[in-house]
C-alpha positions in Angstrom: -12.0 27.8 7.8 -10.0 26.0 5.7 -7.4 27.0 3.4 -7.8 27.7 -0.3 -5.8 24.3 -0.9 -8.0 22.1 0.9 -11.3 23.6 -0.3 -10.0 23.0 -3.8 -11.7 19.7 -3.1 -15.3 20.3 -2.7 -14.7 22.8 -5.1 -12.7 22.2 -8.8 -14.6 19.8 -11.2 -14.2 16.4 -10.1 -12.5 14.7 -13.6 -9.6 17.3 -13.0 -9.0 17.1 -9.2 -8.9 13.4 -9.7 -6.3 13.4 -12.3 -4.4 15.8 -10.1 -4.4 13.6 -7.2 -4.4 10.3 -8.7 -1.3 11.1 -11.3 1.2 12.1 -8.6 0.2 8.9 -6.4 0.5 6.8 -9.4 4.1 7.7 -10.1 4.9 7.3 -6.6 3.8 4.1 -6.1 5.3 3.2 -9.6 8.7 4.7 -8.0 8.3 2.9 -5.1 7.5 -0.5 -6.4 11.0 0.6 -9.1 13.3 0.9 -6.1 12.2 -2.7 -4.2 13.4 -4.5 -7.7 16.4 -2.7 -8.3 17.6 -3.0 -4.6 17.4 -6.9 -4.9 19.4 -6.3 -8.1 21.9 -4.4 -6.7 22.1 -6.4 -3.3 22.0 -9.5 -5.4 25.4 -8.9 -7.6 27.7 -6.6 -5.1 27.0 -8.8 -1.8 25.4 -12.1 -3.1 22.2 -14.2 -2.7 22.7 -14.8 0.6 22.0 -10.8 1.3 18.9 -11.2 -0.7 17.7 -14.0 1.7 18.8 -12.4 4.7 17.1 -9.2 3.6 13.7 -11.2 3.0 14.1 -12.5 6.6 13.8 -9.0 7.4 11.3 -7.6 5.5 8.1 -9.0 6.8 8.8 -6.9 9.9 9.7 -3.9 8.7 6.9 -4.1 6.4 4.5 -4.7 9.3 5.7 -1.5 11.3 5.3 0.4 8.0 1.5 -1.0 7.9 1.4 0.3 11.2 1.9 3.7 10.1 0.2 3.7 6.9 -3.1 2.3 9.0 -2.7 4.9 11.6 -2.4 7.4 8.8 -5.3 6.2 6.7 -7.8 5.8 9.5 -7.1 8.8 11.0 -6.8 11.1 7.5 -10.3 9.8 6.5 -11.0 11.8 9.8 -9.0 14.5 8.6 -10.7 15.0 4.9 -14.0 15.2 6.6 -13.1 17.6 9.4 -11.6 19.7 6.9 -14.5 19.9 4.6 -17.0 20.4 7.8 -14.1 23.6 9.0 -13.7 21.6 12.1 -9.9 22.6 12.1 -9.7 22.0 15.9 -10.6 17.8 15.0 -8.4 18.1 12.1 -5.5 19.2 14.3 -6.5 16.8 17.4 -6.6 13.9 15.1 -3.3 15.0 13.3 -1.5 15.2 16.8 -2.9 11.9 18.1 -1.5 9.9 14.7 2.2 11.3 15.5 1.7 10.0 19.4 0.3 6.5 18.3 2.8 5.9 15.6 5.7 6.8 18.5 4.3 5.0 20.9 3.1 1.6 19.3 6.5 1.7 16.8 9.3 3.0 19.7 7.5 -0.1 21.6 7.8 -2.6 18.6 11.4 -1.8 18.2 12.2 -2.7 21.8 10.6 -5.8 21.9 12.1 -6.5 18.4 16.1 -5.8 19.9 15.2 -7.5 23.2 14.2 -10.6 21.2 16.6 -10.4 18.0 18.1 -13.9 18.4 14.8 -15.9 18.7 12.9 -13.7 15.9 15.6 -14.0 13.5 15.4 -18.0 13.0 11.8 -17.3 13.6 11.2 -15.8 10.2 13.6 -18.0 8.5 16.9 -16.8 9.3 18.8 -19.8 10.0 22.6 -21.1 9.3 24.2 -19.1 6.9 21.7 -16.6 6.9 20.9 -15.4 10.4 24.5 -13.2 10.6 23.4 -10.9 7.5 20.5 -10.9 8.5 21.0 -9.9 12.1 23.3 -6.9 10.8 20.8 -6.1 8.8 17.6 -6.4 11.2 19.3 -4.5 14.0 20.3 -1.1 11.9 16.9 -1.2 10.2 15.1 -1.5 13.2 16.3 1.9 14.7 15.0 3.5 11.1 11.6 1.6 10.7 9.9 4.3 13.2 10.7 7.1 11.0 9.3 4.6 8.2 6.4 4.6 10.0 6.1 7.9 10.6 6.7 8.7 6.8 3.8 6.3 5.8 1.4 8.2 8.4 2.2 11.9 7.2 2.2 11.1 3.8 -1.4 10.2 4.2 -2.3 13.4 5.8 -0.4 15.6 3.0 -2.8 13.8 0.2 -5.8 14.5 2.8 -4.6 17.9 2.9 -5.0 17.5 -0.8 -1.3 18.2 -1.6 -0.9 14.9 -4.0 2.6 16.2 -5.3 3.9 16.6 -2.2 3.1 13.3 -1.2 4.6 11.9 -4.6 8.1 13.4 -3.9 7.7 11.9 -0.3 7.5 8.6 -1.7 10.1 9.3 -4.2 12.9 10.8 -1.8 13.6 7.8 0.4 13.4 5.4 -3.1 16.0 7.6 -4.6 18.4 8.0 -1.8 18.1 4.2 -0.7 19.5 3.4 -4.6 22.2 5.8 -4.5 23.6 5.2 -0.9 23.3 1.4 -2.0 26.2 2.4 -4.9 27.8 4.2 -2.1 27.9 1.9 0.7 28.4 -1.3 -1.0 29.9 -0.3 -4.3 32.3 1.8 -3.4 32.9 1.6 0.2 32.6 -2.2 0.7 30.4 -2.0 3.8 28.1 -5.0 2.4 25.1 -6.0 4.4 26.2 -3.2 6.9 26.1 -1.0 4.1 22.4 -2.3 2.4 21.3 -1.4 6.0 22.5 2.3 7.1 21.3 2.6 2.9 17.7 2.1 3.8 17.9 3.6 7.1 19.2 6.9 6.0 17.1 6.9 3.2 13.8 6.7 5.9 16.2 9.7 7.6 15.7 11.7 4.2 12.1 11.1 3.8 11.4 12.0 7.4 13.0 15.0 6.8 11.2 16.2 4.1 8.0 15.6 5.6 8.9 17.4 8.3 9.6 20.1 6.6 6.3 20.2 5.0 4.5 19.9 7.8 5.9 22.7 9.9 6.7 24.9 6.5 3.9 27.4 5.3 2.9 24.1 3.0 0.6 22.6 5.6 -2.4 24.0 6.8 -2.3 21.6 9.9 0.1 23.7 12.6 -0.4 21.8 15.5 0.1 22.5 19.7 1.6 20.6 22.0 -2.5 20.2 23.3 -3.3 18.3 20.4 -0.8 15.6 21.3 -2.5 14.8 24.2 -4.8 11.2 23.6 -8.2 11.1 22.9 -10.1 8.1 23.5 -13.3 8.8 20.9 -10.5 9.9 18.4 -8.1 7.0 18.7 -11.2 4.7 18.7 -12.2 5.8 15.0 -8.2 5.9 13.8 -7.9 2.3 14.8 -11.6 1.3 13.7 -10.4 2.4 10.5 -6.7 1.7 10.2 -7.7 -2.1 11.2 -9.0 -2.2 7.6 -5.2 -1.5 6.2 -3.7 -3.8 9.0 -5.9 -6.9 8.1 -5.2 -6.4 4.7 -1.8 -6.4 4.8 -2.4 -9.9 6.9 -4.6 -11.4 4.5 -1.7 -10.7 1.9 1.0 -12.1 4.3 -1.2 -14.9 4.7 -1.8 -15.6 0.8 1.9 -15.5 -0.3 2.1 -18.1 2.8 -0.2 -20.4 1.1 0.6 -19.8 -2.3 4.2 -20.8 -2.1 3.3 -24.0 -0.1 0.5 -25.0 -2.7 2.1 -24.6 -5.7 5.5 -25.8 -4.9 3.7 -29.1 -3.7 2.0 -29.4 -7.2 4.9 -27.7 -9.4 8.0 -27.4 -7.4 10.4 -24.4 -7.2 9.5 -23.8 -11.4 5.8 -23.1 -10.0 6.4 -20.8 -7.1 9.2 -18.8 -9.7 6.1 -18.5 -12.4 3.9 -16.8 -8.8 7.2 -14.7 -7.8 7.1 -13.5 -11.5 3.0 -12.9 -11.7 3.8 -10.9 -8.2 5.7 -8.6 -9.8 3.9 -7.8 -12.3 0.7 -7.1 -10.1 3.2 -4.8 -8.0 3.9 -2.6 -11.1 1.2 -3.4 -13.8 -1.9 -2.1 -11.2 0.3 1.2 -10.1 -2.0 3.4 -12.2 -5.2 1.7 -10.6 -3.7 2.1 -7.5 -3.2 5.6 -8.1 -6.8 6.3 -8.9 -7.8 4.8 -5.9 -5.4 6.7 -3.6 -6.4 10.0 -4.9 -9.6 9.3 -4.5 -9.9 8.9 -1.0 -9.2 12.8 0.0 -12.2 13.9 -2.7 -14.3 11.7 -1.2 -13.7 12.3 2.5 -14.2 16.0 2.0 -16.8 16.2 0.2 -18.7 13.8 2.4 -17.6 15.6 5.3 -18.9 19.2 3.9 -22.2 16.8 2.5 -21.7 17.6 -0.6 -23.5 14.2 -1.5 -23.6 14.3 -5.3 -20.0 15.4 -5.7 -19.4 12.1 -3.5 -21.9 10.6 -5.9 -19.8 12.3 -9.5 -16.0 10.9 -7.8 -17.3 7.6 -7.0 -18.6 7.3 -10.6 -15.8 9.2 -12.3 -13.0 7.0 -10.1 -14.4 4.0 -11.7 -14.9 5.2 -15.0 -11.1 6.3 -15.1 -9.7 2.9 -13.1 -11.4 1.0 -15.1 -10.2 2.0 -18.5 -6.7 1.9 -17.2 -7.4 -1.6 -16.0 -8.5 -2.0 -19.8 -5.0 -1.0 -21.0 -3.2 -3.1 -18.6 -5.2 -6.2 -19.5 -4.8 -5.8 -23.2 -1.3 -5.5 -22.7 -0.6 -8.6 -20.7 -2.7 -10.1 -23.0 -0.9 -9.3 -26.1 3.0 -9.3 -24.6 2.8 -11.4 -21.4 5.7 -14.2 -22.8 7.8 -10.9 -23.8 7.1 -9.4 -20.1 8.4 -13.2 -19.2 11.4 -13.1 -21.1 12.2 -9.9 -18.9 12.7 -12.2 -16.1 13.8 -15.2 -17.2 15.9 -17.6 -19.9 14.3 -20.9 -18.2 12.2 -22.5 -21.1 9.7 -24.3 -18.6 8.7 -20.4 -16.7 8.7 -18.9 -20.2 6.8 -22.4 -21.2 4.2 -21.5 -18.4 4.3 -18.4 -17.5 2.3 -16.5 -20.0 -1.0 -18.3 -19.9 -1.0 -18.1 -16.0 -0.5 -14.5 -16.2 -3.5 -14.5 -18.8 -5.6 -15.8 -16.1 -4.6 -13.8 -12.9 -5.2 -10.5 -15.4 -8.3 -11.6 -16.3 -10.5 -10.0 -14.6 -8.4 -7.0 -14.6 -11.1 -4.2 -16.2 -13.3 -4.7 -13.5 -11.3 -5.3 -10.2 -11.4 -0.9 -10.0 -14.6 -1.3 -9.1 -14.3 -3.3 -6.0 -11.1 -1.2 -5.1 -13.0 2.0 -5.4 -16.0 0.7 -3.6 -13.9 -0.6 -0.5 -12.2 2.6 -0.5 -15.2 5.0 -0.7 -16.1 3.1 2.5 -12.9 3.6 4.4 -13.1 7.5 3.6 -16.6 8.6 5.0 -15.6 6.8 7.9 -17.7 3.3 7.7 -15.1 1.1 9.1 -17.1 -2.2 9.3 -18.3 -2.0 5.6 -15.0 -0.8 4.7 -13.4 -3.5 6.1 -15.8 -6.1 5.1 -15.2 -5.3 1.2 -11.4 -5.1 1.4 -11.1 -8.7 2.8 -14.0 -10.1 0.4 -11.5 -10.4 -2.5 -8.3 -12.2 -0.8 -9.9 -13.2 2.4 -13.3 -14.4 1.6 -13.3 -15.7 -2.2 -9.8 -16.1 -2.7 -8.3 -17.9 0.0 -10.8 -20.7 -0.1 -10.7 -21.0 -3.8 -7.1 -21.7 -4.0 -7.5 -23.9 -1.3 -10.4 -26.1 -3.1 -10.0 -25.4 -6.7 -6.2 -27.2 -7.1 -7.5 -30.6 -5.8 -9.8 -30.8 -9.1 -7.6 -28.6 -11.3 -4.0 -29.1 -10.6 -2.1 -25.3 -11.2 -4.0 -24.2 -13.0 -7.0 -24.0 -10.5 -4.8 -21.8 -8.7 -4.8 -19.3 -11.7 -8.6 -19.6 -12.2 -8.8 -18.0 -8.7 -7.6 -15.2 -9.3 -10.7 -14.0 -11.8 -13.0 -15.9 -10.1 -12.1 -13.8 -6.6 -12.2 -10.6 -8.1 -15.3 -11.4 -10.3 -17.6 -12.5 -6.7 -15.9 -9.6 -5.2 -16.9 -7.1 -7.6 -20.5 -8.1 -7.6 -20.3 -7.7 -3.7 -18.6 -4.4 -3.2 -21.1 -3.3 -6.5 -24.5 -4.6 -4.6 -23.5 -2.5 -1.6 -22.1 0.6 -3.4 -25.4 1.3 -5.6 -27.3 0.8 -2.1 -25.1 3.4 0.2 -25.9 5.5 -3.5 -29.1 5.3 -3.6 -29.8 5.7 0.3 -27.3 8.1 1.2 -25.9 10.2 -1.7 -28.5 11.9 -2.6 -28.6 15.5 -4.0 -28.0 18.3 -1.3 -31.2 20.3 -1.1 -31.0 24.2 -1.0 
């Protein structure tokens, strides 16, 4: 059976196990998203822009491994929630074991191919002249870290499934902490430069590792695996990656978007246009965080209380996710509304951004009150376990609507039909992801009987 902790999820009302969960993932990812923006800061004055280049260069593949591991993790702790609230402990701890083997396996792999081929991927991803030295330093002692990365973004997802949200917050927090104050160390005092931005982010992975490591094999963790349970399993590894290709094609559609984003709007604006989307990115990164966070704690409540078919608890998160998401979404909308050439200011003294800026940022926020609704609906998917639906809603907003749109709409409406997208994606979206929701409602969350 499983442990009082876990149960807590089919258990406590619903509006206080969802503020429990979704609070601590909202200030990690608010942490997180912190530490990426004072890094480039700190990289930025003490070694130069050429770091911050060099360090972009990198990024896309160390992001990718992390994606890895936050698919494997996702995929295989929606398995997780609803073995746990079934008491099929001996799944839970089979599926736990084969996410720590996949993540070794696919990542040790990655980084081999990754050192074996350093010179050509380096200029590959945009490391050329001046850049490809820093960046190579920099590439090479991240790359020996970014399995630990992975394995960090895979066990954090099993601590929330476990529903241990605070747990999983200081997870997130420990390697954004350590990588900020080993950055002061290394380049600020020790002069290491792009050797020392590296071993910074490296050890930091190290820390985080560490500590979930600790959870994991600590009286914490109600998942105490045996060597057994590392052993694959074909069925099991088939639903992991059924549902971790959801997180992995999202990541690509995004990688995909900023591709066509920059190349669009610097052909109708020039480098003015893609700094307005650089500064509309960053917003979205911190602005959403508390949406984000709904949505994340979420997905445990929702896995195990599917899994133990308790249908209209399902039924009372799905609604009471929403409800709470989309009042944030409220607050950030008014907010951009009211202050967006103040949040520009913040960036920037150039007159044309702060010129242009704001109303663009009007437009991208929109639609803001309403865009919980298709992240809560894609997600509900993803954590009973229907990969196909699951995936098909995640990549209607940026795949299916949006990509097109800002592909059609700036030929009739110059930049600002790339703005209009935004909204316009999230509104079609919405109405999608709602159509479907109401229908797996009314067809398949329907009151247990006695």
């Amino acid at each position: 059976m499983a442990s009082v902790n876990s149960r807590n999820l089919g258990e406590k009302p619903i509006s206080k196990l969802l503020i429990q969960q979704a609070a601590p993932a909202s200030i990690g990812i608010l942490v997180m998203s912190l530490n990426i923006l004072i890094d480039t800061v700190f990289v930025g004055n003490w070694i130069g822009s050429t770091a911050i280049a060099a360090i972009n260069v990198v990024l896309p593949v160390s992001f990718f491994i992390a994606a890895l591991g936050m698919a494997i993790g996702i995929g295989g702790s929606s398995i997780i929630s609803r073995a746990l609230g079934a008491e099929n402990r001996k799944n839970a701890l089979k599926t736990f074991g084969n996410q720590i083997s996949l993540t070794l396996i696919l990542t040790i792999g990655l980084v081999i191919i990754g050192l074996l081929f350093v010179n050509s991927l380096i200029p590959a991803f945009g490391g050329k002249g001046d850049i490809f030295e820093p960046a190579k330093i920099y590439y090479t002692i991240v790359l020996y870290g970014v399995p630990f990365l992975a394995l960090c973004m895979m066990g954090n997802t099993v601590i929330r499934a476990e529903g241990k949200p605070k747990f999983a917050m200081i997870a997130m927090i420990i390697p954004s902490v350590g990588n900020l104050l080993l950055d002061y160390i290394f380049i600020n005092q020790m002069n290491m430069g792009m050797m020392g931005a590296a071993w910074a982010t490296t050890i930091s992975y190290l820390f985080c590792f560490g500590y979930i490591l600790w959870f994991f094999i600590s009286k914490n963790s109600e998942l105490k695996i045996r060597w057994s349970d590392f052993g694959l399993n074909k069925t099991i590894l088939k639903e992991i990656g059924s549902l971790g290709f959801v997180t992995l094609s999202r990541q690509a559609v995004v990688s995909v978007i900023y591709l066509l984003m920059n190349n669009i709007l610097f052909d109708l604006g020039g480098e003015d246009a893609v700094a307005i989307y650089a500064i509309i990115g960053r917003m979205l990164m911190f602005a959403l965080f508390p949406v984000l966070g709904v949505t994340q704690g979420f997905l445990p409540i929702a896995g195990f209380n599917y899994g133990a078919e308790k249908f209209q608890r399902v039924h009372s998160s799905i609604k009471t996710a929403i409800l709470y998401a989309c009042g944030l979404g409220l607050i950030v909308f008014i907010g951009i509304m009211i202050f967006s050439e103040e949040i520009v200011r913040v960036f920037t003294q150039n007159p044309t951004i702060i010129a242009e800026t704001p109303n663009a940022m009007r437009w991208v926020f929109a639609a803001t009150p309403i865009v919980a609704i298709q992240l809560i609906g894609a997600a509900y998917f993803q954590a009973v376990g229907k990969a196909i639906p699951a995936l098909l809603l995640t990549l209607s907003r940026q795949g299916f609507f949006f990509i097109p749109l800002i592909l059609i709409l700036p030929r009739y409406f110059g930049e600002t039909g790339v703005w209009i997208s935004f909204p316009i994606a999230d509104l079609l979206s919405t109405l999608v992801t709602s159509y479907f929701l109401k229908r797996e409602i009314r067809l398949k969350l329907k009151p247990e009987t006695s």
